[in-house]
N, CA and C atoms as an extended XYZ file, in Angstrom:
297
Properties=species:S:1:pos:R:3:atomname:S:1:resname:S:1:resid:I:1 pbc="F F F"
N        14.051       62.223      -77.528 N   UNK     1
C        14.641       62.034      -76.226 CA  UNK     1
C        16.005       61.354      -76.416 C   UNK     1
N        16.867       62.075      -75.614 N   UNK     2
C        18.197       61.568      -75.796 CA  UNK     2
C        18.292       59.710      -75.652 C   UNK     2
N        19.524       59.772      -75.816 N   UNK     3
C        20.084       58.147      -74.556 CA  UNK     3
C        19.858       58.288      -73.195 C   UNK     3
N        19.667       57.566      -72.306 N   UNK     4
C        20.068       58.108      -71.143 CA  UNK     4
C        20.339       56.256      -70.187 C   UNK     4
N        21.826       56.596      -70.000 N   UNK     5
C        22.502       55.493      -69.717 CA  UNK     5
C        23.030       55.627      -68.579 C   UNK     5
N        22.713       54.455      -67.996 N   UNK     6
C        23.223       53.873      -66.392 CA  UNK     6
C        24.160       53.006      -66.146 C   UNK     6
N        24.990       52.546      -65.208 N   UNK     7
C        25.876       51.437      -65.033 CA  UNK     7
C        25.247       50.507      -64.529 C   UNK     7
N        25.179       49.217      -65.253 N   UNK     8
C        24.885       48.259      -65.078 CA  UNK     8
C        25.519       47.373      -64.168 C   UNK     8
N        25.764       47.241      -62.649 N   UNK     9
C        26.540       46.033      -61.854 CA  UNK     9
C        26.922       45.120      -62.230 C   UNK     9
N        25.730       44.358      -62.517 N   UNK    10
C        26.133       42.951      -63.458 CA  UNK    10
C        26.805       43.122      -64.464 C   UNK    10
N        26.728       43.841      -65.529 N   UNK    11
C        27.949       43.667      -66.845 CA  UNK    11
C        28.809       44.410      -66.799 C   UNK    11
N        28.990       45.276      -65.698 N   UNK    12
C        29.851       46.177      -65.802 CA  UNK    12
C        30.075       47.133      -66.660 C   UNK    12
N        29.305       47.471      -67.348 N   UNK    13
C        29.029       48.707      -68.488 CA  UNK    13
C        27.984       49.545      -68.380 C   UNK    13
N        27.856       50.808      -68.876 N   UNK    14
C        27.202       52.141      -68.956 CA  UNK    14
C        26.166       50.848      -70.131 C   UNK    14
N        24.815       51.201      -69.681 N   UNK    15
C        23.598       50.625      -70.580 CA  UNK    15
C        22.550       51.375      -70.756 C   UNK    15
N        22.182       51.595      -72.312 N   UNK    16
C        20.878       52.341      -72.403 CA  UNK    16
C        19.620       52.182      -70.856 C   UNK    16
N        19.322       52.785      -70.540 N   UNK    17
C        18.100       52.951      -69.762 CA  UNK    17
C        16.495       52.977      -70.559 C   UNK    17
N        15.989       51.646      -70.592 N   UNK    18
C        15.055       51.027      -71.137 CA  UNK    18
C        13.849       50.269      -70.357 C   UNK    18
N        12.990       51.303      -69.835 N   UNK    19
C        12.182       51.165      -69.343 CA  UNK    19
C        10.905       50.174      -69.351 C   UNK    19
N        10.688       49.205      -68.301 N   UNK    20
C         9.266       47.937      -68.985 CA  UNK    20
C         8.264       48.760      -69.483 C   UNK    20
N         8.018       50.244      -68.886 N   UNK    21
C         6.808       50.567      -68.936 CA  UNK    21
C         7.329       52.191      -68.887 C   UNK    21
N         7.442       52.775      -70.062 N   UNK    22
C         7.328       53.899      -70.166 CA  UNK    22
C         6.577       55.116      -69.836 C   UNK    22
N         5.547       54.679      -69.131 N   UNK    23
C         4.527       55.731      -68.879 CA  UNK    23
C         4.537       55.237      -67.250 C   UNK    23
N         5.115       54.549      -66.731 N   UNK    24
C         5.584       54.553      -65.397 CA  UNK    24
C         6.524       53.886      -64.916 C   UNK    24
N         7.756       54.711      -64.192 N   UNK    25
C         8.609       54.221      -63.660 CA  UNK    25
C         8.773       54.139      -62.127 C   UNK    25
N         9.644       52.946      -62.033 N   UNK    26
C         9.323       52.934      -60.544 CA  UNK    26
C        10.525       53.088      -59.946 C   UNK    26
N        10.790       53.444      -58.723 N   UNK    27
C        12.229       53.345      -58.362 CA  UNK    27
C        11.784       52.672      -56.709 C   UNK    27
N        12.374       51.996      -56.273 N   UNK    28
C        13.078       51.426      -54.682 CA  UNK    28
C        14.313       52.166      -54.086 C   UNK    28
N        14.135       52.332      -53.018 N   UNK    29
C        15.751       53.116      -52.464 CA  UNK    29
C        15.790       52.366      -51.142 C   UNK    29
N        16.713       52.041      -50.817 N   UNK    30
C        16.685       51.879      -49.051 CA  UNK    30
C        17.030       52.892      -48.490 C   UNK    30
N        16.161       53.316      -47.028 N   UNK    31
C        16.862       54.633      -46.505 CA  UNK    31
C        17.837       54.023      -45.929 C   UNK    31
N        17.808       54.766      -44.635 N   UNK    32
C        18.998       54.601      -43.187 CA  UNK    32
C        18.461       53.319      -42.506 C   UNK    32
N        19.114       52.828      -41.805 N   UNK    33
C        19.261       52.010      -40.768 CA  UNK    33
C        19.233       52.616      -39.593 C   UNK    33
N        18.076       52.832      -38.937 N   UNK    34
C        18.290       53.850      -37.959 CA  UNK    34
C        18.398       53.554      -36.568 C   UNK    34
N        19.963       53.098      -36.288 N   UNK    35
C        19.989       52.690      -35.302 CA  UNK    35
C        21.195       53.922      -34.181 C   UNK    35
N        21.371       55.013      -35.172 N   UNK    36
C        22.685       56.422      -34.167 CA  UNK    36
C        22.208       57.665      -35.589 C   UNK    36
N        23.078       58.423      -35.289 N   UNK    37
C        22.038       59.689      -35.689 CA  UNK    37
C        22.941       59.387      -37.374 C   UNK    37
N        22.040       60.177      -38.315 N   UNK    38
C        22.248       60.061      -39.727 CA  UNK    38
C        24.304       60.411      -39.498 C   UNK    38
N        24.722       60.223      -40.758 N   UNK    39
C        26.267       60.398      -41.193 CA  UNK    39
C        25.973       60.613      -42.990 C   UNK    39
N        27.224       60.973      -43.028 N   UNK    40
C        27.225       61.051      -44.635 CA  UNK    40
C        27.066       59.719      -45.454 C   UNK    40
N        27.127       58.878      -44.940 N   UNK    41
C        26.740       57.740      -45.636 CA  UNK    41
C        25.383       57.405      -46.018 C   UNK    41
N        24.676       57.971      -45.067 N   UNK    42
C        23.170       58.002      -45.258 CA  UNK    42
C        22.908       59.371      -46.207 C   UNK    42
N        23.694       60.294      -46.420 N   UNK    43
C        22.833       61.494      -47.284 CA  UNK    43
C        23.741       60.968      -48.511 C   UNK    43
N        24.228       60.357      -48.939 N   UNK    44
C        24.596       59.942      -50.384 CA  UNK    44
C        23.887       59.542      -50.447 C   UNK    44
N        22.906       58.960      -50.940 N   UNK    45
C        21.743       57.938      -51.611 CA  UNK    45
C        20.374       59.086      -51.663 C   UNK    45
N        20.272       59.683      -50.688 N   UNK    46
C        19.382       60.854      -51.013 CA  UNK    46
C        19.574       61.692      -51.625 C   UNK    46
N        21.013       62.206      -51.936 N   UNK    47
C        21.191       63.192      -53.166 CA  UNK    47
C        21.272       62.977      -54.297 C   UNK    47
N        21.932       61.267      -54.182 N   UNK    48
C        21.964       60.784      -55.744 CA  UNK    48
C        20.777       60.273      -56.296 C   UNK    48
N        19.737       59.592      -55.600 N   UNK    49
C        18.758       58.999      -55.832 CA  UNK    49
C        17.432       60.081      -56.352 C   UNK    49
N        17.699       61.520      -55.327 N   UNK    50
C        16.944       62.652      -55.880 CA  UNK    50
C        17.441       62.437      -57.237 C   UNK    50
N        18.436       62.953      -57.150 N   UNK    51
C        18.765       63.678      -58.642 CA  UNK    51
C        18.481       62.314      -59.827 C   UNK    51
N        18.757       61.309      -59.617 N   UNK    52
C        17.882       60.649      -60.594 CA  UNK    52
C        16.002       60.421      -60.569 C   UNK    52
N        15.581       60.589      -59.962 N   UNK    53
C        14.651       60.970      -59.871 CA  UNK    53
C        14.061       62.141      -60.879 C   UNK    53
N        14.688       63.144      -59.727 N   UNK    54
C        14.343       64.438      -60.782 CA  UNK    54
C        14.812       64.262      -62.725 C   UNK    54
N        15.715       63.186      -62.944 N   UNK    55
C        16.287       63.278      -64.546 CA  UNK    55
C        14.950       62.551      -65.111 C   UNK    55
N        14.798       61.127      -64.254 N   UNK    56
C        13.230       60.374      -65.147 CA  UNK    56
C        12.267       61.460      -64.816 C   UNK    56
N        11.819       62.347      -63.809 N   UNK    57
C        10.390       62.836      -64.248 CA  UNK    57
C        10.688       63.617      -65.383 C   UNK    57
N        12.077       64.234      -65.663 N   UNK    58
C        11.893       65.322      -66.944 CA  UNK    58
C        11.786       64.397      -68.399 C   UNK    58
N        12.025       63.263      -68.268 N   UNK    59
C        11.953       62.530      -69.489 CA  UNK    59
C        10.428       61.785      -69.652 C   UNK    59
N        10.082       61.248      -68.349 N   UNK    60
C         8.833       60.372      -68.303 CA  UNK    60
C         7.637       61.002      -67.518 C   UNK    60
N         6.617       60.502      -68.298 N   UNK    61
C         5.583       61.152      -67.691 CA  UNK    61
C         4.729       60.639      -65.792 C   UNK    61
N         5.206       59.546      -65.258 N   UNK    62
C         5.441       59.272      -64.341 CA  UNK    62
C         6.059       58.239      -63.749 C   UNK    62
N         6.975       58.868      -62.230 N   UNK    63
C         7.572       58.635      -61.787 CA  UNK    63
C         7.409       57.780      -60.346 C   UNK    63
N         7.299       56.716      -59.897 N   UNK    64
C         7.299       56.609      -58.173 CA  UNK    64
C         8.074       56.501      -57.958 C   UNK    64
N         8.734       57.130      -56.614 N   UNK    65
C         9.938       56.380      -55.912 CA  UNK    65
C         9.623       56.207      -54.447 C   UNK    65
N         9.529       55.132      -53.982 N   UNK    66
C        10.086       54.977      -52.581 CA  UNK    66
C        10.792       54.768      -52.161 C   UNK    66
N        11.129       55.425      -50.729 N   UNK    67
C        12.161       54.954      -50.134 CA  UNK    67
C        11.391       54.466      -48.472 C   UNK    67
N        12.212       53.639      -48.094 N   UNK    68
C        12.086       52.779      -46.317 CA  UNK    68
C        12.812       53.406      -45.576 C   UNK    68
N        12.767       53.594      -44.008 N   UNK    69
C        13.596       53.235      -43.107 CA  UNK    69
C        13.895       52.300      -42.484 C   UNK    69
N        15.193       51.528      -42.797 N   UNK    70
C        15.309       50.356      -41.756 CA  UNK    70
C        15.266       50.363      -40.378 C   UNK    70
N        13.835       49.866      -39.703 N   UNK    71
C        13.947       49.698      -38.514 CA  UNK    71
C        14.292       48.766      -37.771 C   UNK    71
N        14.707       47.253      -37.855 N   UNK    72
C        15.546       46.392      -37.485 CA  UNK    72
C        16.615       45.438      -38.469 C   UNK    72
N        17.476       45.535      -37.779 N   UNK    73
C        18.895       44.964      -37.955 CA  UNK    73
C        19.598       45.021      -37.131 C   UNK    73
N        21.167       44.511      -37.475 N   UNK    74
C        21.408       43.578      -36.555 CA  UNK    74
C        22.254       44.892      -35.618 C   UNK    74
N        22.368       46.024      -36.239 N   UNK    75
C        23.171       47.209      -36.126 CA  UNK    75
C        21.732       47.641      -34.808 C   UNK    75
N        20.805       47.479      -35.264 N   UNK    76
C        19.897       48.434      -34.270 CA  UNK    76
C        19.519       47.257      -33.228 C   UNK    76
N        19.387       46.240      -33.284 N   UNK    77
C        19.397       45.106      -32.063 CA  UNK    77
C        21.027       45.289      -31.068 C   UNK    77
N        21.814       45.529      -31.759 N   UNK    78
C        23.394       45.858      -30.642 CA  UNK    78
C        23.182       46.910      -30.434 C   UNK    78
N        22.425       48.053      -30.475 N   UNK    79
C        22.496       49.255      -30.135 CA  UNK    79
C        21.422       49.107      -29.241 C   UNK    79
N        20.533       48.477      -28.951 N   UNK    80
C        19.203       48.352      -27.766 CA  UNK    80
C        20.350       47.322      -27.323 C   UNK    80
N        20.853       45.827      -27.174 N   UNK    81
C        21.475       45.813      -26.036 CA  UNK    81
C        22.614       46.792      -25.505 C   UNK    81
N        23.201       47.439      -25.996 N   UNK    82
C        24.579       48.288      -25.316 CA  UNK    82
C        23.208       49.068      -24.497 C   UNK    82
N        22.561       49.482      -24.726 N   UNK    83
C        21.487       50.772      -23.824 CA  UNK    83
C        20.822       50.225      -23.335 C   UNK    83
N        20.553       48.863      -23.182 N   UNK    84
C        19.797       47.924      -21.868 CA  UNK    84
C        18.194       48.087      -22.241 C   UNK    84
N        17.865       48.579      -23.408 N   UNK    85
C        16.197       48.942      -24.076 CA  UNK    85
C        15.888       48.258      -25.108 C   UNK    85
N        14.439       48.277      -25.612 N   UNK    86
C        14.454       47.869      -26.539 CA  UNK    86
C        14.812       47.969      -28.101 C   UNK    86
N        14.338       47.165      -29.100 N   UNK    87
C        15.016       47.776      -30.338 CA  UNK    87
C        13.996       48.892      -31.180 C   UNK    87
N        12.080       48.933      -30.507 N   UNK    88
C        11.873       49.889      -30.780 CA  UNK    88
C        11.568       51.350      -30.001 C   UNK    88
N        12.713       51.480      -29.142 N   UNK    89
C        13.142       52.178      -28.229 CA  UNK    89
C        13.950       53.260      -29.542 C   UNK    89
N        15.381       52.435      -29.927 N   UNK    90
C        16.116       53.035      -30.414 CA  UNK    90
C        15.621       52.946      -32.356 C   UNK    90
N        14.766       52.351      -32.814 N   UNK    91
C        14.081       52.567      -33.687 CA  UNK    91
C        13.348       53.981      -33.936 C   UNK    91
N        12.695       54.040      -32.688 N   UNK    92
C        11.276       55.062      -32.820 CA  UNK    92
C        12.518       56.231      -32.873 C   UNK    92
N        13.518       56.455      -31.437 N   UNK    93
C        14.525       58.033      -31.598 CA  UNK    93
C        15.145       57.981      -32.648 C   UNK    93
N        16.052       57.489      -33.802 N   UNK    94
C        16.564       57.328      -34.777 CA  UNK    94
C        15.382       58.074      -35.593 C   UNK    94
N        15.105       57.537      -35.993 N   UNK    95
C        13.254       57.889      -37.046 CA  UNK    95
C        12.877       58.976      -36.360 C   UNK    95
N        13.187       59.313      -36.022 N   UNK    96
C        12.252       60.947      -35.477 CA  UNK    96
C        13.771       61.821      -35.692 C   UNK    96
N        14.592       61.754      -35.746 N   UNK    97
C        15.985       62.852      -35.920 CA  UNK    97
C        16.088       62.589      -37.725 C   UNK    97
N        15.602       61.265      -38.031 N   UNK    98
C        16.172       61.082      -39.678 CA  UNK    98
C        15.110       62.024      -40.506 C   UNK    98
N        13.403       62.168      -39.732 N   UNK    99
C        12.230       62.265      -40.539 CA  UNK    99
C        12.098       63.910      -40.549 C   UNK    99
């Protein structure tokens, strides 16, 4: 199996990808914030996050990834007051156009 190297935030360098547990990897994603209808800001992380995805299952024998929808913040609390409703008013419609 090749290298297979990621950018590291903290050091600022491309770093081997070195797994705790080779026979399972896990991944976290945050979805959307769903407080107005998806934008391209929200489908970057789903295309990139697929596609790494799809690179660990071809290397490792398993993979989890989840991802969330954010249903409160401070973006979806100003969007229930501007509309005089609540925040899982505009929670629940968001989440049903994202899902």
């Amino acid at each position: 199996m090749a290298d297979f190297r990621l950018f590291n935030t903290l050091s600022g360098s491309k770093e081997v990808f070195t797994p705790s547990d080779p026979q399972r990897i896990t991944m976290y994603v945050c979805g959307p914030t769903v407080y107005n209808y998806a934008h391209i800001g929200n489908a970057r992380p789903v295309v990139v996050f697929d596609c790494l995805f799809r690179l660990l299952r071809a290397q490792y024998p398993t993979v989890v990834y989840a991802r969330n929808i954010t249903d409160i913040d401070d973006k979806i609390i100003q969007a229930a007051l501007e509309r005089s409703c609540g925040i899982e008013t505009v929670s629940e419609e968001f989440t049903a156009k994202v899902s």
